[in-house]
BAKEFI-335826 format. One record per residue (C-alpha): chain; x, y, z. Coordinates in pm, 1 decimal. Layout:
<chain=A	x=X	y=Y	z=Z>
...
***
This chain:
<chain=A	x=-652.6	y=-103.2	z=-1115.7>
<chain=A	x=-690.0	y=241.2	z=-933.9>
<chain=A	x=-983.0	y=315.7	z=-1177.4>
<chain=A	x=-1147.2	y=-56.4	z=-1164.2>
<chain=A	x=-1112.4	y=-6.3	z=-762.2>
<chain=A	x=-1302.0	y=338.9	z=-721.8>
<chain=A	x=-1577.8	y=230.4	z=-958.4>
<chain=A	x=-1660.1	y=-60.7	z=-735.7>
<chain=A	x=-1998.9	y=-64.6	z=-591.7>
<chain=A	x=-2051.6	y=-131.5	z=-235.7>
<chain=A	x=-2305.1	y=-355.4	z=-331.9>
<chain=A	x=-2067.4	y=-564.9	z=-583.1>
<chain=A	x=-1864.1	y=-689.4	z=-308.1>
<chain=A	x=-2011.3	y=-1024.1	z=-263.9>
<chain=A	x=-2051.1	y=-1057.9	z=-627.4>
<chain=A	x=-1835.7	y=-1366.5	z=-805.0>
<chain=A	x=-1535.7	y=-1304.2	z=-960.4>
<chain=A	x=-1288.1	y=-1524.1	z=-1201.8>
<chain=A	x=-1111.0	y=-1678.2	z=-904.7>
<chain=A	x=-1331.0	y=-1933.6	z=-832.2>
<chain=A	x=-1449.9	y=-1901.6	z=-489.8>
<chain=A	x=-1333.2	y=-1538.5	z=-435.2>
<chain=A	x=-1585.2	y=-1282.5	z=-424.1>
<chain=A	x=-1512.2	y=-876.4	z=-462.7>
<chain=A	x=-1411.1	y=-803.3	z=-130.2>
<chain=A	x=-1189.9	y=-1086.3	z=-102.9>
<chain=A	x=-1007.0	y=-994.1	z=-414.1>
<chain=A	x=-987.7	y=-588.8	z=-309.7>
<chain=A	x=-819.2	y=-726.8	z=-27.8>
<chain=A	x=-587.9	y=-980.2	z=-174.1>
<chain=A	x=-477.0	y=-651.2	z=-388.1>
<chain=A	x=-481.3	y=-420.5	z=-113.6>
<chain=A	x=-250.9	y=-662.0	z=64.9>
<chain=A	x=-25.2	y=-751.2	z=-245.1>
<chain=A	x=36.8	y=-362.0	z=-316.3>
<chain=A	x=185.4	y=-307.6	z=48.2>
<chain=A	x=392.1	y=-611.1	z=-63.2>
<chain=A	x=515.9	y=-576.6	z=-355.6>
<chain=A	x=582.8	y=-223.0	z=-213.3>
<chain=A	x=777.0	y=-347.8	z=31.3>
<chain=A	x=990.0	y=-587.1	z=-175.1>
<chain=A	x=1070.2	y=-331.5	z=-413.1>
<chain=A	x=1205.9	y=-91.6	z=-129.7>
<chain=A	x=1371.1	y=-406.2	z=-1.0>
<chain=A	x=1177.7	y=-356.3	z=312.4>
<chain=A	x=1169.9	y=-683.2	z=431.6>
<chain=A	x=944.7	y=-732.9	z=782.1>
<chain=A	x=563.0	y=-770.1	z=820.6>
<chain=A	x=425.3	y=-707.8	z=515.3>
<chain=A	x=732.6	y=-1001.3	z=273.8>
<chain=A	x=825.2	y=-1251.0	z=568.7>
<chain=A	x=478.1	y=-1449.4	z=536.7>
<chain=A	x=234.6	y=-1603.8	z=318.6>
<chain=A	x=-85.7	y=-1316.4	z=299.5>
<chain=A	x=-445.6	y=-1423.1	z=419.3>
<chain=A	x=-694.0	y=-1302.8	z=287.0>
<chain=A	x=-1033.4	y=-1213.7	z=456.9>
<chain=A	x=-1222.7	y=-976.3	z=294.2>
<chain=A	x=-1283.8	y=-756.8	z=608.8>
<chain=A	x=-1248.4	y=-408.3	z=394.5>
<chain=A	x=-1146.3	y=-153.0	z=617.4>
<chain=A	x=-1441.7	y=151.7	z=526.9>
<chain=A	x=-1182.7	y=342.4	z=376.2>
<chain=A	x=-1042.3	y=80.8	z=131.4>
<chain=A	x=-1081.2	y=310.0	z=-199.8>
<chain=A	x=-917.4	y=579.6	z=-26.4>
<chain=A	x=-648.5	y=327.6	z=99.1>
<chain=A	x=-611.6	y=138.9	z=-272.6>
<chain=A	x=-585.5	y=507.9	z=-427.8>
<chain=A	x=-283.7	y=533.1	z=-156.0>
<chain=A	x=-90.0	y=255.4	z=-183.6>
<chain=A	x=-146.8	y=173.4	z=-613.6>
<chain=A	x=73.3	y=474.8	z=-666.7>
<chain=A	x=285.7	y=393.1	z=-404.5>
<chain=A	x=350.2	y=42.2	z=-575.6>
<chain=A	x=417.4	y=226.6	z=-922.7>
<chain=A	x=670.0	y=422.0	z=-768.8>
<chain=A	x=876.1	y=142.2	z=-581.6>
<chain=A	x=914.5	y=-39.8	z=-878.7>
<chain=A	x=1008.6	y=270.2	z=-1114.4>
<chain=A	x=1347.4	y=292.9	z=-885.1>
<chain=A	x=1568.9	y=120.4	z=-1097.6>
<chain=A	x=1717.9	y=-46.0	z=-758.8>
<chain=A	x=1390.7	y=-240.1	z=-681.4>
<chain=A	x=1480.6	y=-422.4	z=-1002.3>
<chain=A	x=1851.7	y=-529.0	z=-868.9>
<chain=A	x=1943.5	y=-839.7	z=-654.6>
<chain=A	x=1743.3	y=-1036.3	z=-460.5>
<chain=A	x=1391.4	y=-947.8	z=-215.4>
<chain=A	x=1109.6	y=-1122.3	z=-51.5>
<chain=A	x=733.1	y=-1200.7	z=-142.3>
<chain=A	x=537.8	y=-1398.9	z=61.5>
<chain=A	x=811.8	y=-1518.1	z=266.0>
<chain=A	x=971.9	y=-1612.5	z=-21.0>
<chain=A	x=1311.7	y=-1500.3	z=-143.9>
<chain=A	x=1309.4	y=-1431.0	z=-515.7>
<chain=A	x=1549.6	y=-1259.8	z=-770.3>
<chain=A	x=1370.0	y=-868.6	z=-776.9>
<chain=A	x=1335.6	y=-890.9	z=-1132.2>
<chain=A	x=1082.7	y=-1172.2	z=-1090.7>
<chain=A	x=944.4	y=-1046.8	z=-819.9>
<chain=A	x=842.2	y=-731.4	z=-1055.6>
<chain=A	x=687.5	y=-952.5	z=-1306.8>
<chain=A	x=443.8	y=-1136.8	z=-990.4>
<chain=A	x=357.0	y=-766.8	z=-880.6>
<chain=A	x=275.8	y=-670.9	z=-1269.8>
<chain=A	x=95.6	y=-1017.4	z=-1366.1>
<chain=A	x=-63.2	y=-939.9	z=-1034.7>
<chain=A	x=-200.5	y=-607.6	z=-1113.3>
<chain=A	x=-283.4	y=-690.0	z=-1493.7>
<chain=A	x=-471.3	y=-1004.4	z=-1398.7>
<chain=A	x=-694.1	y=-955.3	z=-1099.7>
<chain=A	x=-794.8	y=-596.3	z=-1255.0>
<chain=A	x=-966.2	y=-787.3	z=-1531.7>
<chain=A	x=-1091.3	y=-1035.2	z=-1278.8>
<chain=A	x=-1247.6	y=-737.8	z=-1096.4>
<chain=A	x=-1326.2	y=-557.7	z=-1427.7>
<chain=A	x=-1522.8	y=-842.7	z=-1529.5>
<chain=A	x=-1678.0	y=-950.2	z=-1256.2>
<chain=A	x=-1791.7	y=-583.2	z=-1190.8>
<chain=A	x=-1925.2	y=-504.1	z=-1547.3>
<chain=A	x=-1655.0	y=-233.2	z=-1638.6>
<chain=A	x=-1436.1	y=-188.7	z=-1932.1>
<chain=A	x=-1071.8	y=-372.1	z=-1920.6>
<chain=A	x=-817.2	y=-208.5	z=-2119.1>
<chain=A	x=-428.8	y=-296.4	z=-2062.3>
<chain=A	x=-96.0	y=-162.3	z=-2232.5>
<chain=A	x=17.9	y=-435.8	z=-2462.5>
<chain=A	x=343.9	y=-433.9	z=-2333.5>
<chain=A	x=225.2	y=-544.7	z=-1979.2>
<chain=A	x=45.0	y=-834.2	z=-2163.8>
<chain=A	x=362.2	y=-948.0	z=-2314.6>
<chain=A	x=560.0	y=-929.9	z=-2024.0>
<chain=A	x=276.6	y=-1138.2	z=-1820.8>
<chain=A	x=205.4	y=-1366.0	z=-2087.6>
<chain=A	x=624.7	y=-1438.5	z=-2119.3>
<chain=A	x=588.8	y=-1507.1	z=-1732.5>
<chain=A	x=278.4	y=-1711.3	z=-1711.8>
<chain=A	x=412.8	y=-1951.7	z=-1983.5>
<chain=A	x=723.6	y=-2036.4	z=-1796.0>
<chain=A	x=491.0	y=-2225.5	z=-1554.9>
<chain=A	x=523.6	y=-2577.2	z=-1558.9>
<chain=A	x=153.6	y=-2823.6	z=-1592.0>
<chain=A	x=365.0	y=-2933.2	z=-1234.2>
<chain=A	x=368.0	y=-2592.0	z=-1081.0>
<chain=A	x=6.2	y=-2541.3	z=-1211.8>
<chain=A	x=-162.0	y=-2896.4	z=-1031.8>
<chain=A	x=56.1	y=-2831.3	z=-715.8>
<chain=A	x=-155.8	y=-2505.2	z=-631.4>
<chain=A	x=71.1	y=-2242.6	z=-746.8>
<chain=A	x=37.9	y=-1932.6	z=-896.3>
<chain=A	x=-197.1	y=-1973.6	z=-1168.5>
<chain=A	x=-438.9	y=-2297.2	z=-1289.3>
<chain=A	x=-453.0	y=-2534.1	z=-1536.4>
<chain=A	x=-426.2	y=-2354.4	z=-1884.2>
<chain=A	x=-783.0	y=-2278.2	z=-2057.1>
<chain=A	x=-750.3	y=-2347.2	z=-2412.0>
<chain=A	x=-832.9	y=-2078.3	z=-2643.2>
<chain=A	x=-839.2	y=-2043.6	z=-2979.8>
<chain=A	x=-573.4	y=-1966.9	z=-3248.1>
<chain=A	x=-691.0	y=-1618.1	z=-3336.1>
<chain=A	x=-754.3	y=-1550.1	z=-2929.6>
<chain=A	x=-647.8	y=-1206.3	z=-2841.9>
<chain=A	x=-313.0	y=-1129.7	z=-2683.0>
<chain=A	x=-533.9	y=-1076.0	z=-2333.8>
<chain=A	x=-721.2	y=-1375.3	z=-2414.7>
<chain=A	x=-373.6	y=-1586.4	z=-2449.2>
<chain=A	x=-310.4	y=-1450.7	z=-2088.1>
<chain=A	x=-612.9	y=-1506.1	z=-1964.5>
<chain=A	x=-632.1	y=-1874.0	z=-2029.6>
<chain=A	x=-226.5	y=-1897.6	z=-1939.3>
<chain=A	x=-315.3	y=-1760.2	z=-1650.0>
<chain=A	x=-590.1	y=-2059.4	z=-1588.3>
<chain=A	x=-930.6	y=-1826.1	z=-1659.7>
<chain=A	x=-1144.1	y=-1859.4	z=-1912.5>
<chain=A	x=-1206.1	y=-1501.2	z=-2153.5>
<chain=A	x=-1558.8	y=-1578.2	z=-2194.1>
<chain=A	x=-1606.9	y=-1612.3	z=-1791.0>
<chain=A	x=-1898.7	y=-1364.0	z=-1651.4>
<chain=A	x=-2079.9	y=-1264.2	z=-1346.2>
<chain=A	x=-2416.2	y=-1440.2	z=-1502.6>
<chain=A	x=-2257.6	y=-1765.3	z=-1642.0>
<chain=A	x=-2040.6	y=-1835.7	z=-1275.2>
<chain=A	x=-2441.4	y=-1848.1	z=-1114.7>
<chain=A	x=-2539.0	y=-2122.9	z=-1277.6>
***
């Protein structure tokens, strides 16, 4: 994500992305916002940035790369303490068990830097580990959760011999083949 972040062009920020109606900046800032989070919840630091639901306006501050290249590594570290992983925390204003909590924050990261990968023309490349772990945690969502507006959309089909990124992808509710020149039509 750090590397996906400091290669985006000032000029890409109104550009489309997967998330349907979510441009660049409005996904920068959904992570910008999710890593003080997800920081937070780790630490167990529950106030301002876990007791509510984020919004999202795509108002970058100027500094924003030098802010994402602050708080990315900041994330990494809160969640390499073995005691983020214990008990319970909050997200959102939600109280969740930690360990699931981890998996949002990963499926988070994993996800939305292919969204901006893709919709910024760069190269995606992800540990296969962190695709199992997000793809084991995407497919626990119900077709309920999905039409109700949760965390992910309807499943894309893809095909049998679909990559192990593709399988998330489409779990996730995006299509693989999605790009910046097909979402203008």
């Amino acid at each position: 994500m750090e590397r996906i972040l400091a290669a985006i062009d000032d000029t890409q920020l109104s550009a489309p992305t997967p998330c349907t109606g979510t441009p660049v900046n409005v996904l920068v800032d959904h992570v910008l916002g999710l890593s003080s989070a997800f920081t937070a919840a780790a630490r167990k630091d529950h106030g301002p940035h876990t007791d509510a639901p984020p919004v999202f306006s795509g108002a970058l501050p100027p500094d924003w790369r030098s802010v994402a290249a602050e708080l990315l590594p900041a994330l990494a570290a809160a969640w390499r303490d073995p005691e983020a992983w214990t008990g319970t925390t909050r997200a959102g204003g939600l109280d969740l068990p930690a360990p699931v909590a981890g998996l949002v924050a990963l499926d988070e990261l994993v996800v939305h830097s292919w969204d901006l990968a893709v919709a910024t023309g760069q190269e995606y490349e992800c540990e296969p580990y962190e695709i199992a772990a997000c793809t084991a945690f995407a497919a626990q969502t119900t077709d309920e959760d999905r039409a109700d507006g949760g965390l992910f959309g309807p499943v894309v089909p893809v095909g049998d011999d679909a990559s192990p990124l593709d399988r998330l992808l489409g779990l996730t509710g995006r299509d693989p083949r999605w790009n910046p020149e097909t979402a203008a039509r």
